[in-house]
C-alpha positions in Angstrom: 21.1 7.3 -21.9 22.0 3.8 -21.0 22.7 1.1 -23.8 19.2 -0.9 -24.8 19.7 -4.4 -25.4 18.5 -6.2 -28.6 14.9 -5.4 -29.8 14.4 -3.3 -26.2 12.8 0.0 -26.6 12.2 3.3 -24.3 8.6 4.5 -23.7 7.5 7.4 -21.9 4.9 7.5 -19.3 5.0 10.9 -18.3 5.9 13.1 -15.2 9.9 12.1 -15.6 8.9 8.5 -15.7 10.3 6.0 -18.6 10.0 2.0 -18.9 11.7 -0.1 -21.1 10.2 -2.7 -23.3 10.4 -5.7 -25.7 8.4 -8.0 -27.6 8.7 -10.9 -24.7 7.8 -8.0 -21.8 5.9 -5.6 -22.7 2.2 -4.3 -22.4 -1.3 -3.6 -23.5 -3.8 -1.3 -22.9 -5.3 -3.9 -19.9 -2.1 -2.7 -17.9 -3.2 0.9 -18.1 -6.7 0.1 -17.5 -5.6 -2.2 -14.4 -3.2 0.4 -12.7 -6.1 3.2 -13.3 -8.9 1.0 -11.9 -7.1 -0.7 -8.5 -6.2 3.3 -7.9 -4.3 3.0 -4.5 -4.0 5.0 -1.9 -1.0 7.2 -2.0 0.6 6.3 1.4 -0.4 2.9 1.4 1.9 -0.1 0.0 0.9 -1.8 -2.8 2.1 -4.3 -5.0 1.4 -6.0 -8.6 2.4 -9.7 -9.2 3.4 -11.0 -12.5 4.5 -7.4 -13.0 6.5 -8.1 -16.3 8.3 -5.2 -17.2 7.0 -3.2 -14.5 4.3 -0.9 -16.2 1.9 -1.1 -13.2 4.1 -0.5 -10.6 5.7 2.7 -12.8 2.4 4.1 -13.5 1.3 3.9 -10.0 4.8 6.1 -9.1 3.3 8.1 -12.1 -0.3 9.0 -10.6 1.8 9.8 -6.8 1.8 7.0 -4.8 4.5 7.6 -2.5 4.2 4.6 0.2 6.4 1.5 -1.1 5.5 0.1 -4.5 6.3 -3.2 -5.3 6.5 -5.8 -8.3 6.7 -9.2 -8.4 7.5 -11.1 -11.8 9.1 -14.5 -12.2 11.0 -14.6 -15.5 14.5 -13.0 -14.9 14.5 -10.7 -18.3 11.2 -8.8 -17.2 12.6 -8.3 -13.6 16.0 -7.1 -15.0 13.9 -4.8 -17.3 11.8 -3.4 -14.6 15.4 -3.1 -12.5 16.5 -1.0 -15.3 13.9 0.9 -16.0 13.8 2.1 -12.4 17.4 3.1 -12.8 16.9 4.8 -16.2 14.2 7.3 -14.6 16.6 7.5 -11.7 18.8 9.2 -14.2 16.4 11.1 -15.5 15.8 13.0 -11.9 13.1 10.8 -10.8 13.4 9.8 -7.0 12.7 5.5 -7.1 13.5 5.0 -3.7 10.0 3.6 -2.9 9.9 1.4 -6.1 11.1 -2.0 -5.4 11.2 -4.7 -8.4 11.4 -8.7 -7.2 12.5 -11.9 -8.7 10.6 -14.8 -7.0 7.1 -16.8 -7.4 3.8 -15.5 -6.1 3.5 -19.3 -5.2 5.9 -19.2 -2.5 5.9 -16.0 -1.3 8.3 -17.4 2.1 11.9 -16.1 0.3 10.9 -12.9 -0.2 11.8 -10.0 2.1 8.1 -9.0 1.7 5.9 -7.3 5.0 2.5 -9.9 4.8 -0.1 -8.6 5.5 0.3 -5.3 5.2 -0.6 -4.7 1.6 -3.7 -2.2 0.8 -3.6 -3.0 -2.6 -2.2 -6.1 -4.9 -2.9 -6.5 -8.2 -2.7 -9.0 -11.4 -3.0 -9.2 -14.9 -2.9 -12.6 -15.2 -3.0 -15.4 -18.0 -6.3 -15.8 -19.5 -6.1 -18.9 -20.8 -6.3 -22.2 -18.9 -3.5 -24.6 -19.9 -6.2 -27.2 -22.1 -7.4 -24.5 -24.1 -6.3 -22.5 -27.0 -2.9 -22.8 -28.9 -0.1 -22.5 -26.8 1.8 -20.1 -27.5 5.6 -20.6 -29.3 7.8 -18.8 -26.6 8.2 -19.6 -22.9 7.8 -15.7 -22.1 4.1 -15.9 -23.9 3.1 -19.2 -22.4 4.2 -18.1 -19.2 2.2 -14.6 -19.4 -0.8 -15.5 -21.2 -1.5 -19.5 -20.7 -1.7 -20.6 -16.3 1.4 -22.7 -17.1 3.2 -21.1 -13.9 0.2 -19.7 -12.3 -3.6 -20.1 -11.7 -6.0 -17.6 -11.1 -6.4 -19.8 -7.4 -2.4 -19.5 -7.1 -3.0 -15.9 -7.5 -6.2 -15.0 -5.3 -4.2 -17.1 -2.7 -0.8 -14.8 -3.0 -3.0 -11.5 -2.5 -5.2 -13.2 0.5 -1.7 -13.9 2.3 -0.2 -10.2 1.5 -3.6 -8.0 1.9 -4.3 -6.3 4.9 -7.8 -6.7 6.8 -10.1 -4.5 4.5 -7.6 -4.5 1.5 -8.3 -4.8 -2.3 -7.2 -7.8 -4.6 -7.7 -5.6 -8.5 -7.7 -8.1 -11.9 -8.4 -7.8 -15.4 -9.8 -10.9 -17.2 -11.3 -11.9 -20.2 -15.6 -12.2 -19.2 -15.3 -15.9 -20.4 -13.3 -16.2 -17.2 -15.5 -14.7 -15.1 -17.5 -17.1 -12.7 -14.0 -18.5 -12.6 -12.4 -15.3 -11.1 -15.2 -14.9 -8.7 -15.1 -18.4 -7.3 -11.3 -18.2 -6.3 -11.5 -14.7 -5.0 -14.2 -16.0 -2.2 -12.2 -19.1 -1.8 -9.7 -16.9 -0.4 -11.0 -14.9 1.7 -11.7 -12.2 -1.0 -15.2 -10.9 -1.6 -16.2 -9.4 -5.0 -16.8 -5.7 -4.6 -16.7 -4.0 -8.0 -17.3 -4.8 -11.6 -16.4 -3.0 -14.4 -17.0 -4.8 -18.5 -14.8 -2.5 -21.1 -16.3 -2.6 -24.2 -14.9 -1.2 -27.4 -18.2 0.8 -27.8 -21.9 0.9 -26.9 -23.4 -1.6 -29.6 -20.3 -4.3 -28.9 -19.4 -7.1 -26.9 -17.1 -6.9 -23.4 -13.5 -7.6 -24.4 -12.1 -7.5 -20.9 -13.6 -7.0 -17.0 -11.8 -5.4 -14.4 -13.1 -6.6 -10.7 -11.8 -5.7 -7.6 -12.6 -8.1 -4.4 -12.1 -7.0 -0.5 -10.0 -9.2 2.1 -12.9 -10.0 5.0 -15.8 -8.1 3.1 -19.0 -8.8 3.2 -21.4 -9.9 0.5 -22.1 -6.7 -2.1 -21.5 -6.0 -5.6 -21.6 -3.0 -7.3 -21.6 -3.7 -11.4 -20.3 -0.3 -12.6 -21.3 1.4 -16.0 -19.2 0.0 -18.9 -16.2 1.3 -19.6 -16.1 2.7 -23.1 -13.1 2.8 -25.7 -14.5 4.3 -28.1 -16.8 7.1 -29.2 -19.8 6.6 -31.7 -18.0 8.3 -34.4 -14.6 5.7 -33.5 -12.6 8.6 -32.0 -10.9 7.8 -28.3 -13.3 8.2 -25.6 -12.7 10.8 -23.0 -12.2 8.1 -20.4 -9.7 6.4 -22.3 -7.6 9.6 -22.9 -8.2 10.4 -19.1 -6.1 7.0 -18.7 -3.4 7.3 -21.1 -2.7 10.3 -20.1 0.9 11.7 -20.6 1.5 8.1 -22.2 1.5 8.0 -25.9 3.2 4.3 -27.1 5.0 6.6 -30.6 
């Protein structure tokens, strides 16, 4: 077992696989609804941008995918824990040979040794809170991941129009405040609105978060799928939630 740095913690995601946290990368149950919704293709490359630690990306390794998986993230700490955490289920018998974790800026993605164009599937939990609103959070690793400090949803819908393939599927989660927003860049770019999903945290409540996934050259058609339920009447998980989790249990 390699050595954890300072307030770093191991968490199993089943099947072998392992990813290591912290309190300025880690994740939330929007991840594990995000990598379960944009589903790709198992022989098809796929990436997530702003990937943090690297959940999305590990989970999609998880559920099979065996083309090339990618992950993008900015800050140098997430990276270096996704780069670890690839290496820790290495040693733990996993083969990672398709998992590739980058350091760069979905702004400018000319650096990057990346094949444009060619991606079936990108994906992005991105901030949710436009720079002029809220309070902004203390730390640079929280204004960075949940205020558009470094990012925009544009600067993201135009990263996933340059790296989709013909036909391929830009998947986000976003608060519905944010909504007519999200939909506005992802036809800006290219990117048609395909499916809808609210998550509520049951029947009689308000959504918390939407999930949408748009197509690169689609044509105009949206399907608004059933609500996705957290909860049971009687407050108990709901089967589709534990369908998601999974093997994953945060102890």
């Amino acid at each position: 077992m390699r050595t954890l740095l300072e307030h770093e913690r191991v968490e199993t995601l089943g099947s072998g696989l392992s990813v290591l946290t912290s309190p300025d990368h880690g994740f939330g149950t929007d991840a594990l609804l995000l990598a379960d919704f944009s589903a790709p293709k198992r022989n098809a490359p796929c990436i997530d941008l702003g990937a943090g630690c690297g959940i999305i990306p590990l989970l999609w390794k998880r559920n099979g995918v065996t083309a090339d998986i990618y992950g993008l993230e900015l800050q140098e700490k997430g990276h270096d824990q996704f780069r670890r955490s690839i290496e820790l289920c290495a040693e733990q018998g996993v083969p990672m040979e398709n998992v590739h974790p980058l350091l760069g800026d979905l702004r400018d993605l000319s650096p990057l040794d990346l094949p444009l164009g060619s991606f079936r599937t990108v994906t992005m939990n991105p901030p949710y809170k436009p720079v002029a609103t809220g309070i902004l959070s203390e730390t640079t690793a929280e204004q960075i991941a949940r205020h558009e400090t470094t990012c925009t949803m544009d600067d993201a819908a135009a990263a996933a129009e340059r790296l989709l393939n013909f036909g391929g599927n830009f998947c986000v989660c976003h608060r519905p405040e944010r909504l007519a927003d999200v939909l506005e860049a992802f036809r800006a770019h290219s990117i048609e609105p395909k499916r809808l999903r609210f998550v509520q945290k049951n029947a009689g409540s308000s959504p918390w978060l939407f999930l949408l996934e748009g197509r690169k050259g689609g044509k105009p058609f949206l399907t608004v799928l059933p609500p996705l339920l957290m909860q049971t009447d009687d407050g108990s998980e709901s089967d589709e939630l534990l369908r998601i989790i999974g093997e994953y249990r945060n102890d």
